[in-house]
N, C-alpha and C positions, 0 to 999 in steps of 0.2 A: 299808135292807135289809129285806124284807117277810119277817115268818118263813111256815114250812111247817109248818102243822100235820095230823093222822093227816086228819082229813077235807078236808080240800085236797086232799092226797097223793093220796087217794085218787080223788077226781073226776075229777084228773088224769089219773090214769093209767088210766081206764074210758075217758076222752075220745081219748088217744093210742091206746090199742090198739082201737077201733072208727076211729079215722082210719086207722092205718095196716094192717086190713083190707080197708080202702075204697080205698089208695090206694099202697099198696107198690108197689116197681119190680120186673119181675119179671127176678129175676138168677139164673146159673144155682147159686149154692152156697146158695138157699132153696128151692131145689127138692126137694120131699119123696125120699125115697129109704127103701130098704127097709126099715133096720136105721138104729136112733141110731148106733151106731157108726162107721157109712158117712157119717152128718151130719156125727158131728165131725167127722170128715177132712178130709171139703169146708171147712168152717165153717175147721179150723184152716191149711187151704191157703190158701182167701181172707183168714183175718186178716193171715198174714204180707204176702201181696201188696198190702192196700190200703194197711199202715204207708206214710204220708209218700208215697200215690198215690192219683190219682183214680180214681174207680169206670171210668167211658168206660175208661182205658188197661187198666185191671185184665182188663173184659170180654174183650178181644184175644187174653188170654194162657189164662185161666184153663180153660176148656175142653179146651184144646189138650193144659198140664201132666198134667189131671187124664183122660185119655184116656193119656196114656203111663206115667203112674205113678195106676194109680185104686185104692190101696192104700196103709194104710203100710209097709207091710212093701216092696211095689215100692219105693217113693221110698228108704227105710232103704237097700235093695241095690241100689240105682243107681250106677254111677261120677259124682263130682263132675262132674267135668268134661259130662258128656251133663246135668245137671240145669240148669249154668249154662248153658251152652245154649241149656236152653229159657227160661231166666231172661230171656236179654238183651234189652234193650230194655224192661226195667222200672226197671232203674236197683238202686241199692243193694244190690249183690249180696252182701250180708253175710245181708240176711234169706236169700237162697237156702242161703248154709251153714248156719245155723241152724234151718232151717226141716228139713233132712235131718237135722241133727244131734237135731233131736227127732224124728223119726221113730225115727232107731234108736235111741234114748234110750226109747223109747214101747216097742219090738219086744223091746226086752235087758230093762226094769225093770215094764211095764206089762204085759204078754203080749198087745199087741201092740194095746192099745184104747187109744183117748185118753182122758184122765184125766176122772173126773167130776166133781170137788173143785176150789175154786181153789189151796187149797194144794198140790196134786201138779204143777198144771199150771204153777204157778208157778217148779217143778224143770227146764222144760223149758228148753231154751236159747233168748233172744230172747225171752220171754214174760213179758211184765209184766203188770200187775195189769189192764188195760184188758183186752189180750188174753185172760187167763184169766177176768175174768167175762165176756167175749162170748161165748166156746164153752160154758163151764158154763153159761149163761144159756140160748143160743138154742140146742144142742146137747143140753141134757139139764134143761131148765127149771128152772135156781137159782135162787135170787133172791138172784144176784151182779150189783152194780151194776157200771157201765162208766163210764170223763169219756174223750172224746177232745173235739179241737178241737170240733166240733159240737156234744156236751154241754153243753160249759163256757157253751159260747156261749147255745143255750140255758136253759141253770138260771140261768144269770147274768142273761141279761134277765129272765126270770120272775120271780128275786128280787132284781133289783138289787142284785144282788153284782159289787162292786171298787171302790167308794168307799171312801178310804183304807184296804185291803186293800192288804197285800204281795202280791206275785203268791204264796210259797206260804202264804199266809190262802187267799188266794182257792180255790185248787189245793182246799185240804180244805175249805172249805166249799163249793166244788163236789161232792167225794164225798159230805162229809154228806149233801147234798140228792138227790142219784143213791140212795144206801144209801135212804133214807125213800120214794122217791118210789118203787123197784122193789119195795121190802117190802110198798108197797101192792097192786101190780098180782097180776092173777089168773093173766096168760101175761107172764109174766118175761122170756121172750126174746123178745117181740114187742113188747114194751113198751120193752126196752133198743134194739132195732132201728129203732123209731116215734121215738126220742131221734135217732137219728143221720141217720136218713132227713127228720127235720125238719128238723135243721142243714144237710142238701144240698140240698134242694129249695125249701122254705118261708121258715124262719131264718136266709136270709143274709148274710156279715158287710154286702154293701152293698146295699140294697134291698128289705128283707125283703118278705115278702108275708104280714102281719099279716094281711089279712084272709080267708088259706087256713090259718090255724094253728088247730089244734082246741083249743088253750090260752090262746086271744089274750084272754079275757075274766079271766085266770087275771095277767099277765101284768103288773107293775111299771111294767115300760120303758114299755111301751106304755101305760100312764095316764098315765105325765110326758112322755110323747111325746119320749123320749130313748135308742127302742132301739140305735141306732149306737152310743152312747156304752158301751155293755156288751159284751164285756168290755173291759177297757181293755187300749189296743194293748202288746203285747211290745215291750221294745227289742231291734231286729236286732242278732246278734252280727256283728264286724266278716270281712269275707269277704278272704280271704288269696289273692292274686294270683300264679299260679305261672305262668312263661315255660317254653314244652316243643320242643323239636322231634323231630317224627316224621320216617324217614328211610325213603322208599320203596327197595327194592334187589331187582331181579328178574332172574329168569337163566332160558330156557328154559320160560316161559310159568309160572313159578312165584315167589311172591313170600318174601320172609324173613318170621320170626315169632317174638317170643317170648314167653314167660311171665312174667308181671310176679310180684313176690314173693308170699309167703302173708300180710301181710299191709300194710295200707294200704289208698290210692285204688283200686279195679279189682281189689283182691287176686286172682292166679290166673286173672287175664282175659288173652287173648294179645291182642299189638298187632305193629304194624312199630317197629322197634326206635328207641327214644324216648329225647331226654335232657333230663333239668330243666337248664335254661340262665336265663345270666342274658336280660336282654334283649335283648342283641346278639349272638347268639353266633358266635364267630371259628370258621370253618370247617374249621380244624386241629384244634381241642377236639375238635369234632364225629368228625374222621374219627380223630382217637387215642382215642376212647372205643368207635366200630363197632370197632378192631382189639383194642382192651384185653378189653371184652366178648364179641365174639362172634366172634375169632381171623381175622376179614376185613380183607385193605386193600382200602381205596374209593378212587371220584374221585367226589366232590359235586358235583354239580349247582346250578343257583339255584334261588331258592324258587318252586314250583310250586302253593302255597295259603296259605290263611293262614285260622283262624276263632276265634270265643271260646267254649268250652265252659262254664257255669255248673254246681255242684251247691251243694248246701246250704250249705259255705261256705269252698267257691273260685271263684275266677275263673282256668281253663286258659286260658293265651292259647295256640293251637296255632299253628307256623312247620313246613310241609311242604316237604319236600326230596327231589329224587331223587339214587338215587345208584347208579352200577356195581360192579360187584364184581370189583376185578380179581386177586384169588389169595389165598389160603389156606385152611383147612377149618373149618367152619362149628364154633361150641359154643355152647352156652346158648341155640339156637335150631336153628330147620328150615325148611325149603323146603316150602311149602304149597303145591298145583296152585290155579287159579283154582274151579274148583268146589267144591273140598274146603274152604274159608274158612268156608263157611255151617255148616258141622259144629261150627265153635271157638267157643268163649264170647267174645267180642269186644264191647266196651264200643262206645256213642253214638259217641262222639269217636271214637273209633278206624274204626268205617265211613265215618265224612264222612273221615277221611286214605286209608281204600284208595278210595274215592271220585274221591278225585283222580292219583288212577294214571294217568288221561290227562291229567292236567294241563290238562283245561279246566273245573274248577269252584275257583271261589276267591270267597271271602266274608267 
């Protein structure tokens, strides 16, 4: 393990923030704006979004959010339901609750600014220590360090850190070296952003392009010619396999829908009305659970799709079914017109099952 000392640190970090003046992506929540406080916003919109996503899918959305709620105080007063929304098709819709939940956390405790300090910001809900030194950093120039995947990966190879390291050894002397390495720099949030934008672009885990890093001479791995080997791989946690079927039922050019609980998988995301099965599931289960839940008898149909949904760690095996609705009145759900679907917070998996409403795609 190579130590870091003040003048290292420092060369370093002269070398990143002239690379990444020279060479930053240009995205739209670095885009200057009038008021820091307008930064943060952006800054804290985008941190929630990129947790556990790539920049590419982020771009897609992030515009669009920040066009209908371009405030915190909007986002604070929005109805959940319009924010997931616009959430969908990001996935992990827990940041979308928390991300509003610190807004009006910000609007009720803050007066209505986002926090300058890491300790306040760390009050906010969903805000961990990464997130709060990125906005303090590049939002109001801290010199609060950041470790995300990208960091780690590079401070680890710069200093050949994870030779018999625990993973949390490694985790803080990851920070150590982020805390030293920011302390030196002169633009703190450019510098923490020059970290992470090398881990996407330059730094990566397969391939690197040693010879486009402005630190490559600075750099451990790369003298024992063993940057892959840093950091050393995570063991995957085991992914838990759930059998589900979804149950198309439509009357009058409208389809059923309902609300999934407040919390869990999709918390609060509406679907076609869905039941955790085992893997075969007997068709009588299916149609005593539509009348138990939502006061309808059916006649089922045969299965009309079939796909596997992945999130971080499940495996949704999805069994699509149509089925008629032949009497009773609807509860714990409602009759959705065909147009008006796009309005509902509606999970991945759940569009590939109304998808198959004509029953010709199956995969």
């Amino acid at each position: 393990m190579m130590e870091l000392d003040g003048r290292k640190a420092k060369r370093i970090a002269v070398a990143m923030e002239r690379w990444f003046a020279a060479h930053q992506r240009d995205l739209p929540w670095r885009r200057r704006t009038r008021s820091a406080a307008q930064r943060a916003y952006r800054c804290l919109v985008a941190e929630y979004m990129l947790h556990q996503t790539q920049v590419a899918r982020v771009l897609e959305f992030f515009d669009r959010f920040i066009a209908r709620f371009p405030d915190v105080r909007s986002l604070a007063e929005a109805p959940e339901q319009e924010v997931l929304a616009l959430w969908q098709g990001l996935g992990y819709y827990r940041r979308a609750r928390n991300l509003q939940a610190a807004a009006q956390m910000i609007v009720s405790e803050f007066g209505g600014c986002v926090p300058r300090d890491v300790e306040s910001l760390l009050k906010l809900p969903g805000v961990g220590r990464y997130t709060a030194g990125a906005i303090a950093s590049i939002a109001y120039g801290q010199h609060a360090p950041i470790v995300d995947g990208n960091v780690q990966r590079v401070a680890a190879r710069w200093l050949e850190l994870g030779d018999a390291l625990s993973p949390r050894e490694l985790e803080q002397s990851v920070w150590r070296a982020a805390e030293a390495l920011v302390a030196a720099s002169d633009v703190p949030g450019d510098f923490n952003q020059a970290m992470m934008e090398l881990g996407s672009t330059v730094c990566l885990p397969r391939g690197a392009k040693c010879d486009a890093c402005p630190a490559a001479k600075w750099c451990a791995a790369r003298a024992s010619d063993r940057v892959e080997m840093y950091p050393p791989v995570k063991q995957r946690s085991e992914t838990r396999t759930i059998h589900a079927t979804s149950i198309l039922i439509e009357r009058g050019g409208k389809v059923l829908l309902c609300q999934r609980p407040e919390k869990g998988l999709w918390a609060n995301m509406w679907q076609c009305p869905t039941v955790e099965t085992d893997e075969n599931a007997e068709t009588q289960a299916l149609v005593d659970c539509i009348q138990r839940e939502h006061g309808l008898s059916v006649a089922l149909d045969g299965v009309i799709g079939a796909f596997a949904h992945q999130t971080s760690h499940r495996l949704v095996m999805f069994e699509v079914r149509r089925a008629t609705a032949v009497h009773g009145r609807v509860r714990n759900a409602r009759w959705v017109a065909r147009e008006e679907i796009g309005t509902y917070p509606i999970s991945n998996a759940q569009k590939r099952v109304l998808e198959m409403r004509s029953g010709a795609l199956r995969s």
